[in-house]
C-alpha positions as CSV (number, residue, x, y, z in Angstrom):
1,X,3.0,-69.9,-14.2
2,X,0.3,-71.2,-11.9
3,X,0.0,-68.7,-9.1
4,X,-2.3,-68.4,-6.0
5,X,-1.3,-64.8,-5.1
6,X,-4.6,-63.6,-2.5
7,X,-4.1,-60.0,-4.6
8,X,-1.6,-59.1,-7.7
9,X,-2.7,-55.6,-7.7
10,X,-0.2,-55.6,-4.2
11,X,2.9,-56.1,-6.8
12,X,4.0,-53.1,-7.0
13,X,3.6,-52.1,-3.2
14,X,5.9,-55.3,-3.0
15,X,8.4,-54.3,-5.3
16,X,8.6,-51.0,-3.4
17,X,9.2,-52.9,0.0
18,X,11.6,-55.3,-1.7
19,X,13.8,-52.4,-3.1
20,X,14.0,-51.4,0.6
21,X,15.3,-54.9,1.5
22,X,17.7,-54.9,-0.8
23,X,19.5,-52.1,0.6
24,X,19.6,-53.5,3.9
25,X,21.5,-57.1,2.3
26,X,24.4,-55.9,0.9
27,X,26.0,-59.0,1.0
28,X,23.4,-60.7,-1.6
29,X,23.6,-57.0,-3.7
30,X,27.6,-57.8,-4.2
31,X,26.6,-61.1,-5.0
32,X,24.4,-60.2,-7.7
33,X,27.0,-57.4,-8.8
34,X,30.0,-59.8,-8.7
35,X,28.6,-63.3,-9.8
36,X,25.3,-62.0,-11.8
37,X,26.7,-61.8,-15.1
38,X,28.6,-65.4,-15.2
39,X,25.4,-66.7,-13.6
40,X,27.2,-69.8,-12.0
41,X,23.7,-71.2,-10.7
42,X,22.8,-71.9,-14.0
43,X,21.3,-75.2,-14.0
44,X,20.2,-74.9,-10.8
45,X,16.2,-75.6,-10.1
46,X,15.7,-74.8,-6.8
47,X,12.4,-75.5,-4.7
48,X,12.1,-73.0,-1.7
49,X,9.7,-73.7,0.8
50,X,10.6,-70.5,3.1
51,X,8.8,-68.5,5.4
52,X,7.8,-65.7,2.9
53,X,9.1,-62.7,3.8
54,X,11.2,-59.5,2.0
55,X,14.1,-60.8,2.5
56,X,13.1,-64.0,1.0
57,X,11.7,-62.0,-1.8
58,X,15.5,-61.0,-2.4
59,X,17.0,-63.8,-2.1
60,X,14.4,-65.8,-4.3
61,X,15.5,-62.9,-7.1
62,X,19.6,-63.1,-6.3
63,X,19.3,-67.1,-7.0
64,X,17.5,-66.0,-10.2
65,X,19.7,-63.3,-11.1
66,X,22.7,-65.7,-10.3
67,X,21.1,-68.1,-13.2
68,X,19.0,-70.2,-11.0
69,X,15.3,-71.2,-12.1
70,X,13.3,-70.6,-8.7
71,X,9.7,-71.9,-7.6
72,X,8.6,-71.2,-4.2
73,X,5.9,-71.4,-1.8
74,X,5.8,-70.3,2.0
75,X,6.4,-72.9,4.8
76,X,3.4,-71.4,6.8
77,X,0.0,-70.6,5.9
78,X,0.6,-67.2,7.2
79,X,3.6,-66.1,6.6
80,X,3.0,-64.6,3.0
81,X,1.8,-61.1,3.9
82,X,0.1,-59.3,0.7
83,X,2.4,-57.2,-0.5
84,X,5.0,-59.9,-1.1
85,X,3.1,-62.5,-2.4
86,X,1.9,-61.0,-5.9
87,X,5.7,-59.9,-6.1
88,X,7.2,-63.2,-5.3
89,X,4.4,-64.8,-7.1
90,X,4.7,-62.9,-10.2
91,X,8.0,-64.3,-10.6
92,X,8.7,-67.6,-8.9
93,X,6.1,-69.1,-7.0
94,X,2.5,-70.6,-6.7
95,X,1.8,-68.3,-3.8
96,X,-0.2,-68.0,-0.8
97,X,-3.2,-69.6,0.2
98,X,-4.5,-70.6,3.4
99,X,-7.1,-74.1,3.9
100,X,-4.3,-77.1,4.8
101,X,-5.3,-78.8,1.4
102,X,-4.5,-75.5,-0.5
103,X,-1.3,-75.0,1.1
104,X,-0.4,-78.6,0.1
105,X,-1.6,-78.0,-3.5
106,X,0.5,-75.0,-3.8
107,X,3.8,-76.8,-2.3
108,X,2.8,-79.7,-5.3
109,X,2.5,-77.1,-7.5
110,X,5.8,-75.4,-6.6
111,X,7.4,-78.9,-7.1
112,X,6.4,-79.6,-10.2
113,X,6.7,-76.9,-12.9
114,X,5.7,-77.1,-16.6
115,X,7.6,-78.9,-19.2
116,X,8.6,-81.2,-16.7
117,X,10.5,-79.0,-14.8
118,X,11.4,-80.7,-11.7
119,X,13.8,-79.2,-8.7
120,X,17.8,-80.3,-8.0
121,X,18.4,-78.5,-4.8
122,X,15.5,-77.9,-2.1
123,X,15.3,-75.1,0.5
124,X,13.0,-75.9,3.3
125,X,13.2,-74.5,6.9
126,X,9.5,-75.8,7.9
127,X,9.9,-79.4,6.8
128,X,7.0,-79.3,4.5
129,X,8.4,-80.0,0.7
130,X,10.2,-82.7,2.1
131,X,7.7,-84.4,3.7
132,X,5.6,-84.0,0.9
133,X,8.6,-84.9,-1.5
134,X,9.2,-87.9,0.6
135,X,6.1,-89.0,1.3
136,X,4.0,-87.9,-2.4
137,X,6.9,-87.8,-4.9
138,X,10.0,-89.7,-4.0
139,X,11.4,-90.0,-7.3
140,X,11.5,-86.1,-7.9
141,X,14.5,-87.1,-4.7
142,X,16.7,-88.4,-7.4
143,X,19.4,-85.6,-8.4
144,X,18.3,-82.9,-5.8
145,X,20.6,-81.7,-3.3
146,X,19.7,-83.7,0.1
147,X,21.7,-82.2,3.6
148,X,24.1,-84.3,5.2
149,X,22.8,-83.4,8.8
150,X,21.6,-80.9,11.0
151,X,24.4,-78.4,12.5
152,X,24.0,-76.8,15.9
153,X,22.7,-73.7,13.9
154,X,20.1,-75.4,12.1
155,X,21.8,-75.3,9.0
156,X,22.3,-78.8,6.9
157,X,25.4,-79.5,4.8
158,X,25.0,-80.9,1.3
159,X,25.6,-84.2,-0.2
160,X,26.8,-81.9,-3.2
């Protein structure tokens, strides 16, 4: 896995921090406890392009636990405080850097995984992976989720 984590030796602090986390999201925890071992997101290749924080971290590992193949970057240079990145990096994502032509690279890179792995639902509350999907790959578009329109809460529907 390509990775751009500023420190892996941070992972475990991360995983410390997440484990907090987790016990403040109970409703992800049941999710993983209820759905986990059917894994009904299996199939799913999801693209994040979050702000990177713990709470990301556990809902990047529920979609994984839940059967979901997961890359991710952060939406903002510097959202993607060290602890969380070698974590999140170690498992899903090309990780943090912070020069505008890095952090474009590293959204590429979380678009395009090895073996031709290529993403069928996008997560993106920056705007980011879409504009580069739009703009760079457009035919990575084809079978991914796309939202329907913007709700009042800032929440999109799906086409799917």
């Amino acid at each position: 896995m390509t990775s751009s984590a500023a420190d892996v030796s941070l992972a475990d602090w991360g995983r410390r921090e997440i484990a907090i986390a987790e016990t403040e999201m109970p409703g992800l925890m049941a999710s993983r406890e209820e759905f986990g071992a059917a894994r009904p997101l299996a199939g799913a290749r999801v693209v994040g392009c979050l702000h990177m924080t713990i709470q990301t971290a556990v809902l990047i590992e529920t979609l994984m636990q839940l059967g979901a193949a997961a890359r991710w970057s952060s939406c903002n240079i510097r959202t993607m405080p060290p602890p969380r990145s070698p974590r999140a990096a170690s498992r899903s994502s090309p990780g943090r850097v912070r020069p505008r032509t890095k952090y474009e690279w590293c959204i590429e890179q979380t678009l395009r995984g090895s073996k031709g792995w290529t993403p069928n639902v996008v997560l993106d509350d920056g705007g980011d992976a879409i504009k580069i999907l739009h703009g760079r790959y457009p035919d990575l578009l084809a079978g991914s989720a796309t939202p329907r329109k913007r709700q009042r809460s800032g929440s999109t529907g799906s086409t799917r």
